[in-house]
C-alpha positions, 0 to 999 in steps of 0.5 A: 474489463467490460468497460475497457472493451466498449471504450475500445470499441468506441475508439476503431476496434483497438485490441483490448488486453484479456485479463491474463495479459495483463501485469499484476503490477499494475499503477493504481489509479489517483483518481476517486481515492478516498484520503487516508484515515488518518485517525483509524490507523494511529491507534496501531503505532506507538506514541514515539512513532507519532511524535509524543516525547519529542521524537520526530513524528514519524506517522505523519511522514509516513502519511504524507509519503502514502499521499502519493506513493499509495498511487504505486501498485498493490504490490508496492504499498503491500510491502510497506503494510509488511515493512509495518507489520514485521516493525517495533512500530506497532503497539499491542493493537497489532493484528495477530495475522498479516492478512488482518493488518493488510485489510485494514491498512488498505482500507485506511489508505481508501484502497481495494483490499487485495485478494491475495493477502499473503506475506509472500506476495509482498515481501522486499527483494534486496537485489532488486533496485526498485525493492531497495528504493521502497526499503530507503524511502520507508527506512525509518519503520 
């Protein structure tokens, strides 16, 4: 905050937004992200998932999808850490709490563990366009 009222200082006294006019949903920034730990996150998806049988590898999918799309709000990449979490894709390693997995799904993806850590917060509406187009790019977790 501070960094945005001396920036808007500097640029004729703009009107700088106080944090409680600010969207929640905000874009993450691309910008000083760390690449995904790729590694750390595996061990928590099965083997049919990461292509081992001969099946698709799903978990590069899912990698190469999070590339970009990890870019999106908080919101948006903690519903695909619920969409995960509440899957058959996760092995015996699943946290027993969605608020574990969350902090270290966020960590892997090089982002700021969110605060608000419930299930509620990212849970997908289905009458809602934008819920529905997360649900289709993520549809096979």
């Amino acid at each position: 905050l501070i960094g945005r009222i001396v920036k808007a200082i500097r640029e004729n006294n703009q009107e700088v937004p106080t944090p409680a006019e600010e969207k929640t949903d905000t874009p993450l920034t691309s910008e000083g992200l760390k690449p995904i730990d790729a590694d750390r996150l595996a061990p928590y998806f099965r083997p049919g998932f990461k292509g081992m049988g001969g099946s698709i590898n799903y978990f590069q999918i899912l990698i190469d999808t999070m590339n970009t799309f990890r870019t999106e709000s908080q919101r948006n990449v903690g519903a695909v850490a619920l969409l995960i979490y509440k899957s058959d894709k996760m092995n015996n390693l699943r946290p027993d709490t969605f608020s574990k997995w969350i902090t270290i799904f966020f960590e892997c993806m090089g982002l700021e563990v969110p605060a608000d850590k419930s299930k509620n917060k990212y849970r997908l509406d289905t009458k809602k366009d934008k819920d529905m187009k997360l649900r289709t790019t993520f549809n096979y977790i």
